[in-house]
Every structure is written in C-alpha cells, then in structure tokens.
N, CA, C and O atoms as a GROMACS GRO file, in nm:
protein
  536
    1UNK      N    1   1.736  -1.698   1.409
    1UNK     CA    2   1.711  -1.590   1.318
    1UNK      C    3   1.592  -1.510   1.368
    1UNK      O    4   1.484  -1.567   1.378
    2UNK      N    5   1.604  -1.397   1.397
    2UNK     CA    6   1.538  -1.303   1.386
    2UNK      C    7   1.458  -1.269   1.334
    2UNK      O    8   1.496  -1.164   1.281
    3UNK      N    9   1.312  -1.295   1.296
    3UNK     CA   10   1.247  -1.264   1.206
    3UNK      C   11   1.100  -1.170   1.242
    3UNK      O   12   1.002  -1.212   1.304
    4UNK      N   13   1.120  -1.026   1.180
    4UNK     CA   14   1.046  -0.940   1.212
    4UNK      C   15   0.882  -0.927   1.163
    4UNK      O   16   0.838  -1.017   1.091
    5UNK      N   17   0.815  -0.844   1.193
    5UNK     CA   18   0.694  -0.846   1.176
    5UNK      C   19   0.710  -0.810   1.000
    5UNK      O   20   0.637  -0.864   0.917
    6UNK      N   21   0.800  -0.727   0.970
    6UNK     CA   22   0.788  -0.718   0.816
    6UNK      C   23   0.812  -0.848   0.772
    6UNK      O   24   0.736  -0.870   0.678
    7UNK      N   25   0.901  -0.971   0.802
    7UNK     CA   26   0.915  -1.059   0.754
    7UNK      C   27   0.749  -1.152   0.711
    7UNK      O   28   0.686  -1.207   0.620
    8UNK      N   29   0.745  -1.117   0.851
    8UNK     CA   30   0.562  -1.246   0.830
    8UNK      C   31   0.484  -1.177   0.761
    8UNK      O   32   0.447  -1.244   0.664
    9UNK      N   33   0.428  -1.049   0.761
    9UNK     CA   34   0.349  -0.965   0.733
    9UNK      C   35   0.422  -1.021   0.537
    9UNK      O   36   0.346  -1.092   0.471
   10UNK      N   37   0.503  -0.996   0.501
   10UNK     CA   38   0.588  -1.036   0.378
   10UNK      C   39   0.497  -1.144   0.337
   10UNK      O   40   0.412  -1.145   0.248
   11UNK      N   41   0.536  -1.244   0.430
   11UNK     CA   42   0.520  -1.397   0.414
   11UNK      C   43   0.352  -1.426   0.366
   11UNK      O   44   0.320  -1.487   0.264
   12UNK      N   45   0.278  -1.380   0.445
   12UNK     CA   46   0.144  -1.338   0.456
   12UNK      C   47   0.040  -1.339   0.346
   12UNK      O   48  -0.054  -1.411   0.312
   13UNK      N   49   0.119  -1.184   0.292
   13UNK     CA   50   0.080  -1.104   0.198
   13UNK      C   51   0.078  -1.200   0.056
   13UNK      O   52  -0.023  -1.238  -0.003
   14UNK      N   53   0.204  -1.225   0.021
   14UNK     CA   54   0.245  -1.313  -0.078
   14UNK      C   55   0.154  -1.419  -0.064
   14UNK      O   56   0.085  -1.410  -0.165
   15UNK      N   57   0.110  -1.524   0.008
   15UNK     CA   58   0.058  -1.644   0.032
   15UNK      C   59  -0.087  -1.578  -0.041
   15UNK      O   60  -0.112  -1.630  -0.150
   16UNK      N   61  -0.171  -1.486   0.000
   16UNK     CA   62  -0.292  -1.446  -0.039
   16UNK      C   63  -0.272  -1.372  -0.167
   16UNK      O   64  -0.369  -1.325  -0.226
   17UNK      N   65  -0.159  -1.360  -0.208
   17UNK     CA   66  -0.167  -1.245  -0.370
   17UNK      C   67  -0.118  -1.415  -0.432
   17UNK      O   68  -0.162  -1.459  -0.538
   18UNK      N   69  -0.063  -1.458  -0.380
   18UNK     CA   70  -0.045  -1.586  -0.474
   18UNK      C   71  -0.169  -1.670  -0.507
   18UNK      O   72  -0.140  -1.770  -0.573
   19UNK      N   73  -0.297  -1.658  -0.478
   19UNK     CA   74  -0.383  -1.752  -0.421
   19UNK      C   75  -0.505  -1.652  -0.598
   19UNK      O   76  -0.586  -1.697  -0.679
   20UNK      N   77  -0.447  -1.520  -0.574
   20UNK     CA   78  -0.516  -1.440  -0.681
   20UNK      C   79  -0.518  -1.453  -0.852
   20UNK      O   80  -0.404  -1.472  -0.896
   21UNK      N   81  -0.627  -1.446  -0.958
   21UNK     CA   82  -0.546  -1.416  -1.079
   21UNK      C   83  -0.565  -1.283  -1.140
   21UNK      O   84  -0.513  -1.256  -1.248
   22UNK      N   85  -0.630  -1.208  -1.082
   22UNK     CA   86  -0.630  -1.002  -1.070
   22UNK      C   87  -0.541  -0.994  -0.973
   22UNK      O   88  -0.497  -1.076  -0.892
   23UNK      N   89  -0.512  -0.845  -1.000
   23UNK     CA   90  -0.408  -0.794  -0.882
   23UNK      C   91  -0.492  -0.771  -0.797
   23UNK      O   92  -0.610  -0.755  -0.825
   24UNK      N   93  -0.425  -0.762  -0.630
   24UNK     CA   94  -0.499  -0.688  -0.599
   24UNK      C   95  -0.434  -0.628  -0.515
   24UNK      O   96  -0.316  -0.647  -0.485
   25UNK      N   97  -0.540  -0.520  -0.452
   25UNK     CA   98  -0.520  -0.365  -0.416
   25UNK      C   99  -0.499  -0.360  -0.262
   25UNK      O  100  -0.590  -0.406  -0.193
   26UNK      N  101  -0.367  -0.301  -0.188
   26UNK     CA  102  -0.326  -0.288  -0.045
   26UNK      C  103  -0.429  -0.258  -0.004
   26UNK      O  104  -0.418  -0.294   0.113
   27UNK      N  105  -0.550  -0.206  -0.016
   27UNK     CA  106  -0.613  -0.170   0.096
   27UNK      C  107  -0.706  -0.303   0.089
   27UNK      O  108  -0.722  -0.348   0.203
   28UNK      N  109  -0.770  -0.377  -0.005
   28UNK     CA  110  -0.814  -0.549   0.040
   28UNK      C  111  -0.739  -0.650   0.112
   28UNK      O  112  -0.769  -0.753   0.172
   29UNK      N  113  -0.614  -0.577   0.085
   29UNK     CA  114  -0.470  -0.721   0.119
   29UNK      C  115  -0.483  -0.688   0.275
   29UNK      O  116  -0.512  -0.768   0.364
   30UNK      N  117  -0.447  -0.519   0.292
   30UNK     CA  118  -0.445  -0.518   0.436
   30UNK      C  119  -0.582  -0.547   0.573
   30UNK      O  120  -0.584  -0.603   0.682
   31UNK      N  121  -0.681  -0.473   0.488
   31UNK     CA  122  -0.789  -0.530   0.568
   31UNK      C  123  -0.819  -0.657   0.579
   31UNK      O  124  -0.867  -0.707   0.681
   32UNK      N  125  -0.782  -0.743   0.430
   32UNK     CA  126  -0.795  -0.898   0.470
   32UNK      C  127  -0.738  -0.984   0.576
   32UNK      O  128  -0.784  -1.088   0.623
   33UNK      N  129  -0.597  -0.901   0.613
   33UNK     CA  130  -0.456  -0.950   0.688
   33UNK      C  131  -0.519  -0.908   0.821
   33UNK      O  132  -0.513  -0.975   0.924
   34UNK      N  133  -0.587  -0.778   0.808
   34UNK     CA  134  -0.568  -0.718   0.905
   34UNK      C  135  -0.482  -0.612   0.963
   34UNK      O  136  -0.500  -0.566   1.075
   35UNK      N  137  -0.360  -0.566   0.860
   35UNK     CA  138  -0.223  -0.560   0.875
   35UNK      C  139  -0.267  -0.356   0.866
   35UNK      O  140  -0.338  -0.291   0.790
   36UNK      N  141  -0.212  -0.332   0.940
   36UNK     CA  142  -0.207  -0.177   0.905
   36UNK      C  143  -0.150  -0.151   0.758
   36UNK      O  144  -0.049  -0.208   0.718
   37UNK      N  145  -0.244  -0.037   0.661
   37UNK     CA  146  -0.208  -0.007   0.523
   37UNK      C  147  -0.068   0.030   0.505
   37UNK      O  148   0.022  -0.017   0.435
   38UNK      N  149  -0.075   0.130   0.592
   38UNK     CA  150   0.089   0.184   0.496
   38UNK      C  151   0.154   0.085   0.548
   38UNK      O  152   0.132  -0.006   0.469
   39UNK      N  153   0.246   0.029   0.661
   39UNK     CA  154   0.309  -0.079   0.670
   39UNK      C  155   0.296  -0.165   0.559
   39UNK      O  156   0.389  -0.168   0.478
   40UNK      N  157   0.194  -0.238   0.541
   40UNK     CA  158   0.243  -0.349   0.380
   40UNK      C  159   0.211  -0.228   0.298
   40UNK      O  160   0.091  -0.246   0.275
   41UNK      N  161   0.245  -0.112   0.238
   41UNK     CA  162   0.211  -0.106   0.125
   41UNK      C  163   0.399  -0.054   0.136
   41UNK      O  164   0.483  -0.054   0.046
   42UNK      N  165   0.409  -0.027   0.232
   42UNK     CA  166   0.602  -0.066   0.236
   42UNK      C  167   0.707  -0.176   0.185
   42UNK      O  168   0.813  -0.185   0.124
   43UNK      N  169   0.576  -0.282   0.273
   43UNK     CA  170   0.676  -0.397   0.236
   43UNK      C  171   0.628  -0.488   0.081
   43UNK      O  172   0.693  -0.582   0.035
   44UNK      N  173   0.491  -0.428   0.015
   44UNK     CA  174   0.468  -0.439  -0.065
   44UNK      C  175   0.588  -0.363  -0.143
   44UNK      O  176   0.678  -0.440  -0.176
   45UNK      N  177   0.603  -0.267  -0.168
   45UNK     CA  178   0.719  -0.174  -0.244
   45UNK      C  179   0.844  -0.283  -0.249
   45UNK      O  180   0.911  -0.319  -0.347
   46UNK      N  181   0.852  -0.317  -0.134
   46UNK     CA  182   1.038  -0.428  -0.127
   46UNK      C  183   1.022  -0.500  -0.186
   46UNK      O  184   1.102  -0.527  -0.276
   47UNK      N  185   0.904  -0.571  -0.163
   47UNK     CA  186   0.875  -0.697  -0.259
   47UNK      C  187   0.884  -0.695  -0.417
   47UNK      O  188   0.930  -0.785  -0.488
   48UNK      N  189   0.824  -0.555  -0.462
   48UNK     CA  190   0.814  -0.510  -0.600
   48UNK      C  191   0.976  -0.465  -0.631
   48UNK      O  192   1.041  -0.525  -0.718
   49UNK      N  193   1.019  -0.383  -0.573
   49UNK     CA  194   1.165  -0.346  -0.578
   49UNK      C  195   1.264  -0.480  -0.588
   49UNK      O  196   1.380  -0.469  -0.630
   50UNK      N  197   1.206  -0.610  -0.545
   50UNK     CA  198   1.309  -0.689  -0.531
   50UNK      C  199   1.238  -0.829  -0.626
   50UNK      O  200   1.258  -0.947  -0.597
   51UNK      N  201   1.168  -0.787  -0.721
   51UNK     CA  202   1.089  -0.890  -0.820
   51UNK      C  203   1.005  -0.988  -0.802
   51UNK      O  204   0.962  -1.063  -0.890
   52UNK      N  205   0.972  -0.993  -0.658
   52UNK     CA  206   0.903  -1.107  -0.678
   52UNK      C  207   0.768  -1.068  -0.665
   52UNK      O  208   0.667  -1.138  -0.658
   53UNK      N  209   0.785  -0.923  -0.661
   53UNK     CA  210   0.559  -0.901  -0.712
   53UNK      C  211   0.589  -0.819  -0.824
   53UNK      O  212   0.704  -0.787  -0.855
   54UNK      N  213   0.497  -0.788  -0.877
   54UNK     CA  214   0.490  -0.676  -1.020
   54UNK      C  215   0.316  -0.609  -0.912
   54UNK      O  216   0.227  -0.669  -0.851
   55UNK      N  217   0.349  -0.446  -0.944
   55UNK     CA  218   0.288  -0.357  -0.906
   55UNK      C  219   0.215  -0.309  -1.050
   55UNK      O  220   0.278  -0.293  -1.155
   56UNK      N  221   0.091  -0.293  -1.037
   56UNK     CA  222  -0.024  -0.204  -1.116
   56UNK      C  223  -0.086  -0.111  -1.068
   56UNK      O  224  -0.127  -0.108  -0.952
   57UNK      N  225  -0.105   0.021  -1.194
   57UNK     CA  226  -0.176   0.134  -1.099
   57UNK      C  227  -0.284   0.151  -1.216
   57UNK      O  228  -0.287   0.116  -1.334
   58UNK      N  229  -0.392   0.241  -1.110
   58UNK     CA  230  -0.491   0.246  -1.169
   58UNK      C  231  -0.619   0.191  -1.130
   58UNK      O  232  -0.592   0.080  -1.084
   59UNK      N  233  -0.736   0.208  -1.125
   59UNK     CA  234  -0.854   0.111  -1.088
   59UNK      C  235  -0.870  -0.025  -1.056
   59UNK      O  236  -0.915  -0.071  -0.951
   60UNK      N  237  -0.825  -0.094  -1.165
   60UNK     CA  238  -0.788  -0.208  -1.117
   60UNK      C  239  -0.641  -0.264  -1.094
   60UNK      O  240  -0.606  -0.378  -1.127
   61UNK      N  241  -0.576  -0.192  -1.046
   61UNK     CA  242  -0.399  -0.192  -0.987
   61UNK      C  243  -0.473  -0.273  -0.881
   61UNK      O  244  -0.588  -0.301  -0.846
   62UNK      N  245  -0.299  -0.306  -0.836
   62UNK     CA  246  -0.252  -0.355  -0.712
   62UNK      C  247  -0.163  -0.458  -0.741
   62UNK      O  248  -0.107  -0.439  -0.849
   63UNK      N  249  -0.118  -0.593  -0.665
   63UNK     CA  250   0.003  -0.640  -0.720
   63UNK      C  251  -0.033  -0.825  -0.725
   63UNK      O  252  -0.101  -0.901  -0.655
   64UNK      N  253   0.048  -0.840  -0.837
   64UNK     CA  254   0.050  -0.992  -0.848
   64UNK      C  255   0.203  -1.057  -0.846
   64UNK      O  256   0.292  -0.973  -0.861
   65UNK      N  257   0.238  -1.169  -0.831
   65UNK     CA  258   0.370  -1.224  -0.813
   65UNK      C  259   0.431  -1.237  -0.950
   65UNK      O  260   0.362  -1.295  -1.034
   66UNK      N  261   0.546  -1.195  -0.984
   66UNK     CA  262   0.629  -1.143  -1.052
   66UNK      C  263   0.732  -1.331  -1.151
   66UNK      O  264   0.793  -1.364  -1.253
   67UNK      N  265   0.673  -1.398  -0.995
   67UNK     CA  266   0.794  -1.486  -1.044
   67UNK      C  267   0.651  -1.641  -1.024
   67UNK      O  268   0.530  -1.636  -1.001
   68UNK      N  269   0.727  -1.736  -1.044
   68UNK     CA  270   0.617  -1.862  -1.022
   68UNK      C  271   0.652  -1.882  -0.882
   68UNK      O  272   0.746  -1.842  -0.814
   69UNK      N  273   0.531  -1.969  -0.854
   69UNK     CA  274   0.550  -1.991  -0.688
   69UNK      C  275   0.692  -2.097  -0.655
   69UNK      O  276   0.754  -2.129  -0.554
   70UNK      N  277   0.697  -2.121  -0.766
   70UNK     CA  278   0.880  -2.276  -0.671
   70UNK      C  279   0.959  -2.194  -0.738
   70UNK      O  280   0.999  -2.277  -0.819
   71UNK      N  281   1.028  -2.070  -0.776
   71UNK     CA  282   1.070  -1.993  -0.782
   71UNK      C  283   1.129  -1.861  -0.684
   71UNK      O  284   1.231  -1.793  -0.688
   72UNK      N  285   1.004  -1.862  -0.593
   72UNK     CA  286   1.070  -1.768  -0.454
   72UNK      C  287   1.060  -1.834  -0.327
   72UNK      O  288   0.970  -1.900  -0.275
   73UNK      N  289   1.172  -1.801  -0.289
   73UNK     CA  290   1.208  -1.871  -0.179
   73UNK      C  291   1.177  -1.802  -0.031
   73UNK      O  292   1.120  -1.694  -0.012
   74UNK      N  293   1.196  -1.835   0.005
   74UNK     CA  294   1.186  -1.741   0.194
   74UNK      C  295   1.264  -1.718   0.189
   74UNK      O  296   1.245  -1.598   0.170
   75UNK      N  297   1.397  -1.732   0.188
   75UNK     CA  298   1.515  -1.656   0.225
   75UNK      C  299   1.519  -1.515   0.128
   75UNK      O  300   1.588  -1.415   0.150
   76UNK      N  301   1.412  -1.538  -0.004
   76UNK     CA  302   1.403  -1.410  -0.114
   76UNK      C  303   1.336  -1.325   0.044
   76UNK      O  304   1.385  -1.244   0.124
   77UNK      N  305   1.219  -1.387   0.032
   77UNK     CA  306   1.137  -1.282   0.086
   77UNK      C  307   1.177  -1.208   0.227
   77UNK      O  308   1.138  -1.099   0.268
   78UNK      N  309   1.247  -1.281   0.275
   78UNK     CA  310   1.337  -1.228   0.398
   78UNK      C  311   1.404  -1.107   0.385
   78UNK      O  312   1.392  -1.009   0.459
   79UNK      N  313   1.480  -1.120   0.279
   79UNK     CA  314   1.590  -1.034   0.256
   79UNK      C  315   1.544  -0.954   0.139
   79UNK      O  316   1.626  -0.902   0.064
   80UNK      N  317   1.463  -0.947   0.128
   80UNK     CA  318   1.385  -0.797   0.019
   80UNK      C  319   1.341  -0.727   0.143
   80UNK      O  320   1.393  -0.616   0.150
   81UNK      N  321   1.260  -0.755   0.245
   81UNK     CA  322   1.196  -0.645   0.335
   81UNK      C  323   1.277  -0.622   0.450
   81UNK      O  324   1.280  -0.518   0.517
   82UNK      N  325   1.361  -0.755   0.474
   82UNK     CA  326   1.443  -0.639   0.635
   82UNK      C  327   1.576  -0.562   0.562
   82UNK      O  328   1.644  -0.586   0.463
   83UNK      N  329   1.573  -0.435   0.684
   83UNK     CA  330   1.624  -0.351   0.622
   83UNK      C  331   1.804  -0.385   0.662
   83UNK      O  332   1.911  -0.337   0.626
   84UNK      N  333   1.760  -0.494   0.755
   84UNK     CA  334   1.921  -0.545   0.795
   84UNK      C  335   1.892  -0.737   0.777
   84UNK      O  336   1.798  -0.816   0.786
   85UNK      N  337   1.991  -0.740   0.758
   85UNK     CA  338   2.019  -0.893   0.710
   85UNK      C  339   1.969  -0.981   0.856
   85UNK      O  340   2.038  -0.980   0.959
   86UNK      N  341   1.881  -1.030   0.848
   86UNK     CA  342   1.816  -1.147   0.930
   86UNK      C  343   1.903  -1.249   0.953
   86UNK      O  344   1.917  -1.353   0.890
   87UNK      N  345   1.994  -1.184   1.112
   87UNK     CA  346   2.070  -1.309   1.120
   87UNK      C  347   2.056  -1.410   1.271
   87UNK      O  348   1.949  -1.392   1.328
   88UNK      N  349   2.118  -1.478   1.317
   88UNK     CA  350   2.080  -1.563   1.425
   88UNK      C  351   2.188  -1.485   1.548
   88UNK      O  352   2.127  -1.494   1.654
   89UNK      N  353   2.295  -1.429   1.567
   89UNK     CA  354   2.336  -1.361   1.609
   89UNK      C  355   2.394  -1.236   1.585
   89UNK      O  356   2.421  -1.201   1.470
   90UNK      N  357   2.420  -1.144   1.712
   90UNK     CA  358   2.504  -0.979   1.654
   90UNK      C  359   2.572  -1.014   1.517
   90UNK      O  360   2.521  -0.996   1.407
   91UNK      N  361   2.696  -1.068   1.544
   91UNK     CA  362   2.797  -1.078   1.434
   91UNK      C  363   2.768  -1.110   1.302
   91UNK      O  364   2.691  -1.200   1.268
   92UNK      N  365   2.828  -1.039   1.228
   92UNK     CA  366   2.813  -1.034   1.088
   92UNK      C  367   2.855  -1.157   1.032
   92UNK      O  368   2.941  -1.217   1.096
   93UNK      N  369   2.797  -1.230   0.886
   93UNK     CA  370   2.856  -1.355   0.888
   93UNK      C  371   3.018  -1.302   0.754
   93UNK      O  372   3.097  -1.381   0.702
   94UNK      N  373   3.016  -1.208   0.744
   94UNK     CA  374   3.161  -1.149   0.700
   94UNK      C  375   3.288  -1.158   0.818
   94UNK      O  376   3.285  -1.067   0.900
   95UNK      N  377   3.370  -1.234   0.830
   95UNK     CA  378   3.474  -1.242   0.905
   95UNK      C  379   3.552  -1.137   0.921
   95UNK      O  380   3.628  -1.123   1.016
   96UNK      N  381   3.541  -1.071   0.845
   96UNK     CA  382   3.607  -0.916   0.809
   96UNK      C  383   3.590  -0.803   0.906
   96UNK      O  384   3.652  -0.709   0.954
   97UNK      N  385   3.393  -0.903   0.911
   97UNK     CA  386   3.362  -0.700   0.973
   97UNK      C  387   3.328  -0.784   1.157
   97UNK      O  388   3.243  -0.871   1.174
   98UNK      N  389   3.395  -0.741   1.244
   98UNK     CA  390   3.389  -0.729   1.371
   98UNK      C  391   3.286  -0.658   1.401
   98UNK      O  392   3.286  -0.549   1.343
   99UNK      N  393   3.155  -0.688   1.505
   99UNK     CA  394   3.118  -0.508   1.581
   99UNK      C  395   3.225  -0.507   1.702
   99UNK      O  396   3.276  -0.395   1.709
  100UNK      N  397   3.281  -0.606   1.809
  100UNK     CA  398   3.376  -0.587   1.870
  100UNK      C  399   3.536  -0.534   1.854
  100UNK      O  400   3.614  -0.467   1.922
  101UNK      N  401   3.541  -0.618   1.695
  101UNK     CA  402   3.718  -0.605   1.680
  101UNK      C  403   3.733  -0.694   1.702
  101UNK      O  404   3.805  -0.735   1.611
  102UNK      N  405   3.713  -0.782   1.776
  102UNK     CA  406   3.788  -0.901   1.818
  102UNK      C  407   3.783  -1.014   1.757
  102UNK      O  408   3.804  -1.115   1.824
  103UNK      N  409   3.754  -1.025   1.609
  103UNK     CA  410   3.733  -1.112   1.489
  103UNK      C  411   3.883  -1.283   1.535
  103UNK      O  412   3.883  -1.405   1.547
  104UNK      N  413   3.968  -1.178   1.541
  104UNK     CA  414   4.087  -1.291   1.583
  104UNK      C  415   4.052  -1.377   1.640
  104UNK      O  416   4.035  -1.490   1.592
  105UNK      N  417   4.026  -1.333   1.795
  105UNK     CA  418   4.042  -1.361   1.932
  105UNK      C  419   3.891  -1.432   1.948
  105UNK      O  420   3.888  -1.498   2.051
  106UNK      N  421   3.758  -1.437   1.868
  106UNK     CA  422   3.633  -1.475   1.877
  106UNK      C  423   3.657  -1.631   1.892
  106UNK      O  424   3.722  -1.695   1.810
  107UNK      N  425   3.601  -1.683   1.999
  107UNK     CA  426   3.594  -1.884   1.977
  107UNK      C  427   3.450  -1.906   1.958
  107UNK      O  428   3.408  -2.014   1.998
  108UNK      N  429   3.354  -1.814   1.898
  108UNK     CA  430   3.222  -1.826   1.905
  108UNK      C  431   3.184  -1.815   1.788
  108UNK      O  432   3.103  -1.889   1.733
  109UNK      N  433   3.240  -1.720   1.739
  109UNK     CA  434   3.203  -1.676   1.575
  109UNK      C  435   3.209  -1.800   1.484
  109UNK      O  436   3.104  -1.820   1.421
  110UNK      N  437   3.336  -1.914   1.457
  110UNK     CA  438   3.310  -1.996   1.372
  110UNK      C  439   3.199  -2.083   1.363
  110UNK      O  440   3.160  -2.134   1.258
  111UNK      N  441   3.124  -2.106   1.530
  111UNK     CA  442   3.056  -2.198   1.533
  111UNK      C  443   2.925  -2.160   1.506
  111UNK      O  444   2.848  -2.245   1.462
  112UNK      N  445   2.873  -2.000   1.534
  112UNK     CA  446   2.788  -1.958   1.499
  112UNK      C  447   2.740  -1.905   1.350
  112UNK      O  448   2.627  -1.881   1.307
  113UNK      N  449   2.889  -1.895   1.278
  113UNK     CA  450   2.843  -1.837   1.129
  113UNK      C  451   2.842  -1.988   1.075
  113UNK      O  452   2.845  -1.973   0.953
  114UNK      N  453   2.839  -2.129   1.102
  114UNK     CA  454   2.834  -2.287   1.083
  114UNK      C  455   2.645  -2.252   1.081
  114UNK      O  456   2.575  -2.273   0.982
  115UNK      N  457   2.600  -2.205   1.192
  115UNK     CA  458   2.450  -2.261   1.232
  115UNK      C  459   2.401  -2.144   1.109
  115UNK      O  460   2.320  -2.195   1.032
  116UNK      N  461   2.442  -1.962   1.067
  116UNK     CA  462   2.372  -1.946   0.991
  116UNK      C  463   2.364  -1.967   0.866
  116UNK      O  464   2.290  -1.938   0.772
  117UNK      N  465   2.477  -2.034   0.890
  117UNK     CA  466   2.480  -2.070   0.726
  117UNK      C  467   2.391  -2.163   0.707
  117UNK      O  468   2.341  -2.150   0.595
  118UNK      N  469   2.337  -2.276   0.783
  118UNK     CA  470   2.301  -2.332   0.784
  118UNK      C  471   2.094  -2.287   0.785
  118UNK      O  472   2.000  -2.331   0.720
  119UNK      N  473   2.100  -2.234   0.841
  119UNK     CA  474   1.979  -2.132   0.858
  119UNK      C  475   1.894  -2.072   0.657
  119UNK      O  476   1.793  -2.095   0.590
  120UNK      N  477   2.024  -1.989   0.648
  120UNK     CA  478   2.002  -1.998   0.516
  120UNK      C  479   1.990  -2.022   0.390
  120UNK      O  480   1.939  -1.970   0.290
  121UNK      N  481   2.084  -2.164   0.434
  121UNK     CA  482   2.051  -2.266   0.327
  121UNK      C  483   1.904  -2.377   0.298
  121UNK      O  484   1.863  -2.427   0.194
  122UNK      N  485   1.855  -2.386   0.431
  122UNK     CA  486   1.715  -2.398   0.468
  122UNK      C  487   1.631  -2.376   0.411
  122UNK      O  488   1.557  -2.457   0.354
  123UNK      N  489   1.622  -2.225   0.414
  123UNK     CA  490   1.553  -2.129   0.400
  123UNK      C  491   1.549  -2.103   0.259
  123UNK      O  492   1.447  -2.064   0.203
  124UNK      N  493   1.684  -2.128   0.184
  124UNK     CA  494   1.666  -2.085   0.072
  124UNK      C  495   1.619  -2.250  -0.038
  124UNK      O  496   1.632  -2.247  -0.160
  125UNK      N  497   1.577  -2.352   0.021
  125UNK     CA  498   1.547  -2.430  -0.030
  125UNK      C  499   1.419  -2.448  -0.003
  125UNK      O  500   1.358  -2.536  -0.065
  126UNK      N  501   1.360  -2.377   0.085
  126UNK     CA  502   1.177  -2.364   0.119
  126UNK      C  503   1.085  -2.250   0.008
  126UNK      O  504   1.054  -2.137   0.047
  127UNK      N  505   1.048  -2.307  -0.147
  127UNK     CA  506   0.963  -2.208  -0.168
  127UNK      C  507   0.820  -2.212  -0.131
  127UNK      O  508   0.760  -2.286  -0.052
  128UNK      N  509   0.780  -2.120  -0.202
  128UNK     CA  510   0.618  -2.054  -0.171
  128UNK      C  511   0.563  -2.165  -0.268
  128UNK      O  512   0.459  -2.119  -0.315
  129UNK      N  513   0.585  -2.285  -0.316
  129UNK     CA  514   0.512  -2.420  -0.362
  129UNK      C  515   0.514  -2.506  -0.270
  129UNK      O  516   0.406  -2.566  -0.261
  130UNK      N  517   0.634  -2.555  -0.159
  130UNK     CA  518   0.635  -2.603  -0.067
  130UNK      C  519   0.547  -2.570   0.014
  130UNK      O  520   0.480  -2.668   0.047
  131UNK      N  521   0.496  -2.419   0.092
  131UNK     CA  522   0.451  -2.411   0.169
  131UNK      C  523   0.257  -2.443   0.090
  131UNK      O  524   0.173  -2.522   0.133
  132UNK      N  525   0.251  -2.394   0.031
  132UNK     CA  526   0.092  -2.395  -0.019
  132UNK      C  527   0.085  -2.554  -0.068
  132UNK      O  528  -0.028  -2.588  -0.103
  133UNK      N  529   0.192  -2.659  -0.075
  133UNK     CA  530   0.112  -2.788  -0.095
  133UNK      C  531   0.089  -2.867  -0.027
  133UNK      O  532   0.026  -2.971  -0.049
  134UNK      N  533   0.161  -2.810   0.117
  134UNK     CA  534   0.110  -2.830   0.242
  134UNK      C  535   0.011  -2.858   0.289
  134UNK      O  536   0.001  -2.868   0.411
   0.00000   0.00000   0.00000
C-alpha cells in the first residue's frame, strides 16, 4: 500500500490533536509537525469533512477529534485524505473495472485483490487507542 505524505502528515496531526483538551489552531499543529500550513490545513479539512475532527473558528478555533480514540481507525484516516483509494497495486479491487481490459484473462488480479483485502482489514482493526497505548 501506498501511503502518501497526506496519509502520515494525517496520521501525525491526529496523534497530537488527540493528546489536546482545547482545539487547536493549524498554524501550532503545523509548526509543531513542522508540516507546511496550507498542506495540513487541507488535510485537516478531509479529516473534518470525513468526521473524525470537528473544526472551530474564531480565537480560540482550531480542531479537536470528533470521534473517541478506539473509534478511528487508520484505514478511516487513510481514506478521508487520499484523493485515490490507497491500494497495494494499479488494479482496482472492483473486478469490474479493468485499467487494461483484461479483467478475464488477469492470473494476477485474484491473488493480489487476496493481499489487499487483507491490507485493509488490518488496517481497519488498528485504532488511534492501539497506537497511543503503545
């Protein structure tokens, strides 16, 4: 699996807003990270768009987690910020959709949509309580 700088930068962000009980504000999150502003205040947005932060505006705005920590999973946070599905190879794990065409004729595809499935079942059993009781 593929996992992009929005993914970690995601991963990151969350770990230190989880750690908070004020919101707080992209420009502490990013200088804390280090992370260039507008970039997380992007993937801040996905995150909010996809529930697992709640966004505040105003002086004391910025964002806190939406859901409890054994509640979101990595595979959430994966798939709120990439803008394409984080997979382990080209092929789609829809049997339907070919990028070749050659969905029939593939001897690779079954064995590879086996490993992501497998990938994201993983993934979706790792939350953000697992990792912080680490």
């Amino acid at each position: 699996m593929l996992l992009t700088k929005a993914s970690e930068y995601a991963l990151l962000s969350i770990l230190c807003i989880s750690d908070k009980k004020e919101p707080i504000d992209v420009e502490n999150l990013s200088a804390g990270l280090m992370i260039s502003r507008s970039f997380l205040a992007k993937i801040l947005q996905k995150l909010t768009k996809a529930g697992i932060l709640r966004s505040f505006k105003g002086v004391k705005g910025g964002f806190i987690l939406a859901k409890e920590i054994s509640d979101i999973t990595i595979l959430d946070i994966i798939r709120a910020v990439e803008d394409n599905p984080a997979t382990v190879f080209e092929c789609t794990s829809d049997s339907g959709v070919c990028p070749s065409n050659r969905m029939g004729a593939c001897s690779i595809w079954p064995t590879l949509n086996k490993l992501q499935v497998r990938i994201d079942d993983f993934l979706s059993q790792i939350t953000l309580q697992d990792i912080l009781s680490r």
